[in-house]
N, C-alpha and C positions, 0 to 999 in steps of 0.2 A: 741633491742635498735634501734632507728630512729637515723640514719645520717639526720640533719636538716642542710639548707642554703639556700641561695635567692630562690624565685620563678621564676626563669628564665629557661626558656625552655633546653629540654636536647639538646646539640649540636650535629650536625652528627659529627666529627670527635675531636680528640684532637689536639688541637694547636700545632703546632713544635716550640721547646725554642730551642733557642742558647745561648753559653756562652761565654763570655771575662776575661780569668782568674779563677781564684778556680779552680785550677789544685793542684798538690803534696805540702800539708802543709800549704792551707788554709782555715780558718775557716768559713768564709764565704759564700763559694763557696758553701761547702757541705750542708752550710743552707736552699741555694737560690732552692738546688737541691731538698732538701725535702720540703717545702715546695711548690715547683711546683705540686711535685705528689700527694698531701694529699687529693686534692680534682677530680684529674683523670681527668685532663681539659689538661693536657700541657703532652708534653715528648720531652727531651731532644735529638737533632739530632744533632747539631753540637758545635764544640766550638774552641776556638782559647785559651787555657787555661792557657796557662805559654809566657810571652816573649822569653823564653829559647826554642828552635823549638823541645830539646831531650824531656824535660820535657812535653811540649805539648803533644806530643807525645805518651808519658807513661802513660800521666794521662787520655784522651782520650780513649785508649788501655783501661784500669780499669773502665771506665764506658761505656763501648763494643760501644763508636761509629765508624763508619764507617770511613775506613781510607779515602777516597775521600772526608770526612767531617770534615776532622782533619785539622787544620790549625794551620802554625809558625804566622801569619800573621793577628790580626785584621784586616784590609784594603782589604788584597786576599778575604777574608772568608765574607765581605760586599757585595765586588761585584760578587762573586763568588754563593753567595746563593740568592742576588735577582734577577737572571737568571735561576735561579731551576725552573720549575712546580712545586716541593715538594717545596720552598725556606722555610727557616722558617718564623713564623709570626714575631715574638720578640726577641729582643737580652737581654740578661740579662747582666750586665758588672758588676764586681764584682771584680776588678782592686782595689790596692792601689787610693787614689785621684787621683794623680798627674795625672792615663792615665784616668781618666774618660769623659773630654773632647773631646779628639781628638775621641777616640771609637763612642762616641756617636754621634761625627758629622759624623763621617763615614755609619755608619749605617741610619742617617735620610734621607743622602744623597743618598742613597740605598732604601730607600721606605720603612725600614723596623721600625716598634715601638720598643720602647727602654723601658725599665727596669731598671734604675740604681741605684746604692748603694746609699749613703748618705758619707760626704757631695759633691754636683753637680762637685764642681770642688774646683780649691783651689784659684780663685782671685774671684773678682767681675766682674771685665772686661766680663773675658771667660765664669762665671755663666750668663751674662745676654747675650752675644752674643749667648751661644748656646741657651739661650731660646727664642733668636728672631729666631735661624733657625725653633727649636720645633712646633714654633706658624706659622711659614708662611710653615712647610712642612703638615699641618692640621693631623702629624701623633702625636697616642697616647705617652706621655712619661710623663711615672712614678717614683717616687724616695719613695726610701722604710723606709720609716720611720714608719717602724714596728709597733708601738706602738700605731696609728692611728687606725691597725688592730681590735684590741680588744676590744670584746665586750662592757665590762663594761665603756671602754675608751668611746665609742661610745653612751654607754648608758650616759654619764656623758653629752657628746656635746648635747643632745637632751635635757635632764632636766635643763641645764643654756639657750638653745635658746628657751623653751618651758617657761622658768620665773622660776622655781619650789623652787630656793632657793632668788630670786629677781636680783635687778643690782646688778655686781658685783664690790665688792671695792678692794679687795685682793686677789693675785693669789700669793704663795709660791710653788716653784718645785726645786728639789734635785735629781741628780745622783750623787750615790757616791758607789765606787767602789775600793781593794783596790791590786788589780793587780800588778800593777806597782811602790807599795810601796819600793821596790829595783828597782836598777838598772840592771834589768834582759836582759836589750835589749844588755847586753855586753857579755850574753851567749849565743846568737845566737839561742834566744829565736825568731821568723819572725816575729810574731805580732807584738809583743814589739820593733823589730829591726824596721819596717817600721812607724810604727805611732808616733814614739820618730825623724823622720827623715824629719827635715823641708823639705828637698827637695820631700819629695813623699810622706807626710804628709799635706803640706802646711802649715802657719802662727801658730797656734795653737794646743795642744795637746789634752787635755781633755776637751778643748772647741769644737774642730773640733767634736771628737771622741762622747762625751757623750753630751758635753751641746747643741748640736746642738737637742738630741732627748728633752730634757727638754723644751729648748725655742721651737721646733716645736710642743709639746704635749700640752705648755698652748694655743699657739695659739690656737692648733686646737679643743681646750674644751671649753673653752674662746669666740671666735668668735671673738677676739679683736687683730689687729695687734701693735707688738710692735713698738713705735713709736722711743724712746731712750733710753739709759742705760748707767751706770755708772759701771767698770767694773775694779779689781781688780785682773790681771793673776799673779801666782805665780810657781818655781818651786820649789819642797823644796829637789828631788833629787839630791845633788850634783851631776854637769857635765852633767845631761840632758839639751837638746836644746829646750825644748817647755815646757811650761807649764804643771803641772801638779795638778793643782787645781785652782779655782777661785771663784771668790763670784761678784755678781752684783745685783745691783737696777734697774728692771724694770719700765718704763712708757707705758702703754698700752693708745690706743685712746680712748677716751671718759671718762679719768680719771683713770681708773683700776690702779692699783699701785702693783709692786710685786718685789721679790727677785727671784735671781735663785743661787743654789751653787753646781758646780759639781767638784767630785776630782776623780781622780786613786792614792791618797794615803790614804784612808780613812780606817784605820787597820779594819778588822773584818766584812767591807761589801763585799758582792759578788756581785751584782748589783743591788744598790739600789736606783732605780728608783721610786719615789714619789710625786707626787701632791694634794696642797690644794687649793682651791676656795671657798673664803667665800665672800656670796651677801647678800641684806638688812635683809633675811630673813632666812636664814641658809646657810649652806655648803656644800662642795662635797670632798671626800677622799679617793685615789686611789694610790696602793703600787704594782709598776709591782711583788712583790715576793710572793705576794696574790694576783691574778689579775683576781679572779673570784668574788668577793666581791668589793661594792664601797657603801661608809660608805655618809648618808646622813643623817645630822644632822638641824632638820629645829629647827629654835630659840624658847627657850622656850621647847623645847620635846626634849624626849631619844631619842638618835642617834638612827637610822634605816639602818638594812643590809639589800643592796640589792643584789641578787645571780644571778650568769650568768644564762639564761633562765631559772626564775623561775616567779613566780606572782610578776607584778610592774615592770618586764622589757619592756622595750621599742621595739616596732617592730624591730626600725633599729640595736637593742643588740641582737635580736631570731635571725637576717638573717645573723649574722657573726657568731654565735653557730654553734657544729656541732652535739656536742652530749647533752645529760640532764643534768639539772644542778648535781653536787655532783661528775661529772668525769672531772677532772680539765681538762683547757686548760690552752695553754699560749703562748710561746716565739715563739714556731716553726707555731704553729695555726696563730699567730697574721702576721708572713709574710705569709703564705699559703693566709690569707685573702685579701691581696692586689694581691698574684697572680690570685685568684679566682675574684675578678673585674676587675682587667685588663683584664681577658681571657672573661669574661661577654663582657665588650665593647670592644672589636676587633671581638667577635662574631656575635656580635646583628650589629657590621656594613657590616659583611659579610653577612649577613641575612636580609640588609636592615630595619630594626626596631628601637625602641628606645631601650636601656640599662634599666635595672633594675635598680632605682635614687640610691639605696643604692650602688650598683656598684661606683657611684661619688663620693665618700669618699675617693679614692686613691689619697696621696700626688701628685701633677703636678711637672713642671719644673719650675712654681711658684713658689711653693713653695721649693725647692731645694735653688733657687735665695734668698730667703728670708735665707735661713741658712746661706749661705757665706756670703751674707750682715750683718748678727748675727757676725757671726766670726771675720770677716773685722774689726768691728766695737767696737767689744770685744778691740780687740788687740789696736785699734787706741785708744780707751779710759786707758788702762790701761798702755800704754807707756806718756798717758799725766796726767798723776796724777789722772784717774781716771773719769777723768772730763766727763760730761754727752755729749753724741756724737748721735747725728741723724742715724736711718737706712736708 
């Protein structure tokens, strides 16, 4: 069996990752962590992992880092490692929202590239101010919106900017998920406890949480930024604080027209993530719970499977593959892939050269900005009847 991925030169060394958070009882963390390793590019040396300094502590201990590497302290653990020889390259932050800001301006201010979760932060203010610091400290930062990763996702962006199904008029996308159909964050359930929690949540629930990946996945297929939306937050949990389902009418530039509807009450889904794009000429259909197949229906002919690296896929769908088609990938491969770019360009700068272009596919701090603007912009329409609100 061939491990396949970019053509990019083998590196002499592995990149050293740091972490902010995904410590004892977060799901997150342990994602960020395997997904580093998948592709033998990154390893873990330091982390600052729980606010709590015991907990840090513990959870550090459990994944054998060095205690001179253990930090209570995002800010210690900033300036503390860009004085290393070994420092690490990249911070990974993997923080409820609420600290994702502060973390991240710490560390740019420290020289070091950033990694951060989704959504950027929880106003618009602090999303665009840190991405003026991003952009004037000329260091890498990335926000992982996973889904970006994936192949077939990938193969979908290259057959709408290649013309394959024509302009497009209509984009429909749906996460729906049903989690949070009880009131579970009152048993000290942490997921549930924290993302149900304006304060470390920020403004919105399953707009924050899910809809953020739907409006960043048609963009990023699309090629078309959302311009306005008409936006309908709902909670149907008695005594939750934030939303937990909503439905909206998209305005994409150049005319595009679409829906998006994402819920954490949605009885009998696990996460289901799905996108249509239909252009003058046919269509594109991608179901992250199938996410090796993407269903292209040109007008007039039977719908056409296309298979992760099989015949008819796309260079830039082989260079996120790992393995042949028929051995699924999927959730955990699709953030591996954005660590395995990142690590590309941080490499290819220490090596003086240019990156491998498919490496460029990793969401920026742009785009992050563009989520809390989504968010913002949710909430201000659906407190005013709806009404259609500019991003």
């Amino acid at each position: 069996m061939t491990i396949q991925g970019s053509g990019s030169a083998q590196p002499a060394r592995r990149l050293r990752l740091g972490m902010v958070g995904g410590g004892h009882g977060a799901f997150i963390g342990a994602v960020h962590r395997i997904a580093a390793r998948i592709d033998d590019r990154w390893g873990l040396v330091a982390g600052a992992l729980s606010s709590d300094a015991e907990r840090a502590r513990l959870s550090a201990a459990d994944l054998m880092l060095a205690p001179e590497r253990t930090y209570a302290d995002f800010r210690v653990m900033a300036e503390r490692e860009s004085r290393r020889p070994d420092g690490i390259d990249a911070v990974a932050i993997v923080t409820p929202n609420h600290a994702h800001a502060a973390a991240a301006a710490a560390f740019l201010e420290a020289g070091i590239h950033v990694i951060c979760d989704k959504p950027l932060t929880t106003t618009r203010h602090e999303a665009e101010q840190l991405a003026e610091r991003a952009r004037s400290s000329g260091l890498i930062f990335a926000v992982t919106h996973n889904y970006t990763g994936y192949p077939m996702v990938r193969q979908a962006r290259a057959m709408v900017a290649a013309g394959a199904i024509g302009a497009i008029r209509v984009v429909q996308a749906e996460y729906a998920q049903d989690w949070l159909a009880t009131r579970i964050e009152e048993t000290g359930q942490k997921q549930a406890d924290w993302r149900t929690d304006p304060a470390r949540a920020g403004p919105a629930g399953a707009v924050g949480d899910i809809g953020t990946h739907a409006f960043n996945l048609a963009e990023f297929i699309v090629g078309q930024p959302v311009v306005a939306l008409a936006a309908e937050l709902h909670t149907f949990v008695e005594g939750r604080r934030l939303d937990d389902n909503a439905h909206m009418l998209l305005r994409f530039e150049g005319g595009t027209r679409g829906m998006l509807w994402c819920s954490q009450v949605a009885a009998g889904s696990d996460n289901a993530l799905r996108i249509r794009v239909y252009g003058e000429r046919g269509s594109l259909e991608w179901h992250q719970e199938q996410p090796n197949l993407l269903i292209h229906a040109p007008l007039g002919d039977p719908p056409r499977l296309i298979r992760r690296n099989s015949a008819g896929t796309e260079d830039v769908a082989r260079a996120a593959s790992r393995i042949p088609a028929g051995h699924p990938e999927g959730y955990l491969e699709g953030f591996a892939q954005l660590y395995r770019d990142v690590a590309e360009q941080i490499t290819a700068r220490q090596e003086g050269r240019a990156p491998d272009p498919f490496s460029l596919l990793v969401p920026t701090v742009d785009a992050g900005v563009r989520g809390v603007r989504f968010i913002e912009a949710a909430v201000r329409s659906s407190q005013n009847q709806a009404a259609w609100t500019e991003l």
